[in-house]
N, C-alpha and C positions, 0 to 999 in steps of 0.2 A: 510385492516389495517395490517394484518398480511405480507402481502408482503413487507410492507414500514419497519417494523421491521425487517426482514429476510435481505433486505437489507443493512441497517445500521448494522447489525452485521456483516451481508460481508466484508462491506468497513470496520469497523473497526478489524476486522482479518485479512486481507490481509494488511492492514497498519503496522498492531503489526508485522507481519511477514517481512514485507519489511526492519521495524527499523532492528529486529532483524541480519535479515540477511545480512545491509550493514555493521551494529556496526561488524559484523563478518569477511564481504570482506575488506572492506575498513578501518574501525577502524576509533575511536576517532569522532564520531559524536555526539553522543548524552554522551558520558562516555568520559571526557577528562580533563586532570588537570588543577587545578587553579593554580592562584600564588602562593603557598604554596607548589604543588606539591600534591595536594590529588587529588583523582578521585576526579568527579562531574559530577552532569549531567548538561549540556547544553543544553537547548531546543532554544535557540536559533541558534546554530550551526544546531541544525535537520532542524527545519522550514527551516531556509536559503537551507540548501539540499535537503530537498522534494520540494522546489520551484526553484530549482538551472534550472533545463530541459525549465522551460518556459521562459529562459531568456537570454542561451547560446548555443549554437552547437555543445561543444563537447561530452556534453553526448546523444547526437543521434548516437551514430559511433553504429556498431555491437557490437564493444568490449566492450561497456559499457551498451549497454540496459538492461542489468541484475540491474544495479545501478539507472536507470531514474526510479521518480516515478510516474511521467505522462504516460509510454509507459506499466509499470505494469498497473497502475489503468486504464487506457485503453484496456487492453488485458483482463485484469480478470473480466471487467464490460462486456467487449463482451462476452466469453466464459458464465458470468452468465446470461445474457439475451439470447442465446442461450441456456441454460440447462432449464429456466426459461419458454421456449415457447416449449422443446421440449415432443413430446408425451410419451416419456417413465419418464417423469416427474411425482414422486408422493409427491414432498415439499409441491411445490403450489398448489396442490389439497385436503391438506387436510380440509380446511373451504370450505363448499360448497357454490355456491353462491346463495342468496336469494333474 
């Protein structure tokens, strides 16, 4: 049980981190004006962008895999299942199993 929470707090850190950091490279995704000219947030412009990689080509180039959020959430769910299986591993160890 514990694992499956560890989990979902992963993915949801690494998501917070991705917004973050494209709102920063790229700008005006989730922070962008209305007809008025005031910030706002858009969450519909994010969705449309964290789902943008499953549906076009050009964010697979080198230059952009920093911005895909399917080749992040791919990389960081590897790396976590590899930390997650490895023996100097003490997260997952702390509930013992009964």
């Amino acid at each position: 049980m514990i694992e499956i929470v560890i989990f979902f707090i992963f993915i949801t850190i690494i998501t917070i981190l991705f917004i973050i950091y494209s709102e920063y490279s790229v700008g005006q995704i989730l922070f962008r004006p209305d007809s008025v000219g005031k910030i706002s947030m858009n969450f519909s412009s994010l969705l449309g962008f964290l789902m943008n990689p499953f549906h076009t080509r050009h964010l697979w180039s080198l230059q952009t895999l920093d911005i895909n959020y399917a080749f992040v959430m791919i990389s960081s769910l590897l790396l976590f299942t590899l930390f997650q299986y490895s023996p100097f591993n003490t997260l997952f160890n702390v509930v013992p199993d009964i």
